[in-house]
C-alpha positions in Angstrom: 0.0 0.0 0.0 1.5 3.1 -1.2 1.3 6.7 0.3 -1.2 8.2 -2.2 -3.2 5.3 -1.2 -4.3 6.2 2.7 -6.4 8.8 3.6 -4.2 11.9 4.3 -5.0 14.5 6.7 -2.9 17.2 8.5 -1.3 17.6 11.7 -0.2 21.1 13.5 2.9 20.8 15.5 4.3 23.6 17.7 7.9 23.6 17.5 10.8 25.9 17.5 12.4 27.5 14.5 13.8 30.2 13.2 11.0 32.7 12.8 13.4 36.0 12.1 16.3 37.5 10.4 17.7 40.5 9.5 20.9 42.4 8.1 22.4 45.5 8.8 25.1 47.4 7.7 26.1 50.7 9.7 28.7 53.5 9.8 29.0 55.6 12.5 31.6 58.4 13.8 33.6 59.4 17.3 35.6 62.1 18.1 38.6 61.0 20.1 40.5 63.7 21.7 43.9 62.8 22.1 46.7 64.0 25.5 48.3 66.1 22.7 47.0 68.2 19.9 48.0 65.7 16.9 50.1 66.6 13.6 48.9 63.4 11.8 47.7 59.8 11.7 49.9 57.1 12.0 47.2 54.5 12.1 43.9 53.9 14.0 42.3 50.5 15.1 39.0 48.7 16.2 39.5 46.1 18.4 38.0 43.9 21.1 34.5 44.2 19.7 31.9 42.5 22.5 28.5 42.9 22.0 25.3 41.2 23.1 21.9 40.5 20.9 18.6 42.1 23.0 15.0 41.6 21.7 13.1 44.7 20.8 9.6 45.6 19.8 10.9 46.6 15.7 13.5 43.9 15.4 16.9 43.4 17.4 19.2 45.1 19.1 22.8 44.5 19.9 24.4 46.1 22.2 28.0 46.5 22.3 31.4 47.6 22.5 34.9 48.4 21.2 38.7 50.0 21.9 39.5 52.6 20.0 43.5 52.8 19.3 44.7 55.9 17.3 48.5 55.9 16.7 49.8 59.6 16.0 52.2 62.2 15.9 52.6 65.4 17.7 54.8 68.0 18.2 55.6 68.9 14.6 56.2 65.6 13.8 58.7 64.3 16.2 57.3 62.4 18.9 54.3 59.9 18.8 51.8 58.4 21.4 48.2 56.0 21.4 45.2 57.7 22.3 42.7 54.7 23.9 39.2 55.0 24.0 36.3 52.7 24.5 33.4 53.4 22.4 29.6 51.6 23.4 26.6 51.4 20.4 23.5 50.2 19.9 22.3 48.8 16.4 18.7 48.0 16.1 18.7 45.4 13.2 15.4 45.3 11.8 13.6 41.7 10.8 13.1 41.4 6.8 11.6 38.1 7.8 9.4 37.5 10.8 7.0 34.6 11.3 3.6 36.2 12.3 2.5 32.9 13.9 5.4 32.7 16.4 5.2 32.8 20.4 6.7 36.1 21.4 7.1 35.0 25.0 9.3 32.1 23.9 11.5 34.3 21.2 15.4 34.4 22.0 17.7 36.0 20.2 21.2 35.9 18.7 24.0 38.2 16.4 26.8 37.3 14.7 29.0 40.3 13.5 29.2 39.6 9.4 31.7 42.6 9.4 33.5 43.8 12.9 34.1 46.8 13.2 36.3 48.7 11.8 38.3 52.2 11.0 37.4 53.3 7.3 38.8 56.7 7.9 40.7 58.6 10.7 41.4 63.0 10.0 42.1 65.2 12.1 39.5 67.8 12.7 39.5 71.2 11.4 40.0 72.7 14.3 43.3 70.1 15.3 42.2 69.5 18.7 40.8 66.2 18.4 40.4 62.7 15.7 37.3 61.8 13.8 37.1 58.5 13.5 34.8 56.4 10.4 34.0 53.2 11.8 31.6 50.0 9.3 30.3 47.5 10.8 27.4 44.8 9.8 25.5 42.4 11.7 23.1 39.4 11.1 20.3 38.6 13.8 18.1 35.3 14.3 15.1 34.9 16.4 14.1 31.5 17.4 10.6 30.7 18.8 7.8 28.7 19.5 5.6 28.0 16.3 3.3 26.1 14.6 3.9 23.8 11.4 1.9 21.6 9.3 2.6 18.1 8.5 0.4 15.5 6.3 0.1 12.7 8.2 -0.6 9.0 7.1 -3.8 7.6 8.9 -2.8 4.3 10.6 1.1 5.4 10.5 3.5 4.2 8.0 3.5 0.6 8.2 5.6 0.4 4.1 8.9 1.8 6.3 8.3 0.0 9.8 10.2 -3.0 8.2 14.1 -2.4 8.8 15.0 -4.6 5.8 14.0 -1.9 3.8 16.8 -0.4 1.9 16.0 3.3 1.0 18.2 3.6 -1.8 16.8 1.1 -3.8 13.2 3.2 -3.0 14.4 5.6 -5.5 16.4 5.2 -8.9 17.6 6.9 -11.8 14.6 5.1 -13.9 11.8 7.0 -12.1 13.0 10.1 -13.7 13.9 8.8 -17.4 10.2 10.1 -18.5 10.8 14.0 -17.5 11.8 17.1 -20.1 14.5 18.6 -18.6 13.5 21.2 -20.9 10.3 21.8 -18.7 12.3 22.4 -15.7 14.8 25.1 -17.6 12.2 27.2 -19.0 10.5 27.4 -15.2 13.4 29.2 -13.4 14.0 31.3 -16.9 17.4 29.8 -18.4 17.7 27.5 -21.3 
């Protein structure tokens, strides 16, 4: 008895799943006011990025922070020093997918940085007295909940795979499939 040959009906199962993802990419800027009016840049860094993925009414946020290191000159050019600052943000990353049907009160959250942060640009200010600092950054977010999914069930189970002789690859062979245009199939997803 095959499949197509039991009454079918369907089953809702509440599971969890991924009911949400989003993307961002940001840029934002900090003034960092170096212990001595700078000449030029040397080099500036992002590092020790830490952040944390919060659930918020219009998406996610994640919360966060980095170190700052600006390597520069001073005093026309002869001596150098590191300015150090720690920098905190918050990204809201909005959900371009959200399962309506999802349990709020069971939703967690998680972020993984796709692109840490990091300096794009470092100038001195017109005035000379302090750093402005370009920093990118991107993040992707995933909410997990509670939901509801439908299955077809078989009415008095699936008694055709209970046996454990059966050998699934022999279920399925290159012959069922000698019959088919492949041409069908190209002109569906629009190449040829």
């Amino acid at each position: 008895m095959s499949v197509a040959d039991k009454d079918l009906q369907c089953r809702e199962i509440i599971t969890k799943a991924v009911c949400g993802k989003g993307r961002r990419f940001s840029q934002s800027s900090h003034n960092i006011t170096p212990a001595h009016t700078p000449t030029s840049i040397l080099g500036a860094w992002v590092i020790n990025n830490q952040y944390e993925a919060v659930k918020a009414d219009d998406g996610v946020e994640v919360v966060g922070t980095y170190d700052i290191n600006i390597w520069y000159s001073y005093d026309r050019n002869t001596k150098t020093d590191v300015a150090k600052e720690t920098v905190s943000y918050v990204e809201v990353v909005p959900l371009s997918y959200l399962d309506k049907k999802h349990r709020p009160s069971t939703a967690e959250v998680s972020a993984a940085a796709v692109q840490e942060p990091n300096c794009v640009e470092a100038s001195i200010s017109s005035r000379g007295d302090y750093v402005v600092i370009r920093v990118e950054r991107e993040f992707q977010v995933e909410m997990v909940a509670e939901t509801k999914v439908c299955v077809v069930v078989c009415q008095g189970g699936c008694d055709d795979f209970d046996d454990k002789d059966v050998d699934f690859a022999e279920v399925e062979s290159d012959d069922d499939y000698e019959d088919l245009d492949a041409d069908l199939f190209n002109e569906e997803d629009g190449s040829k």
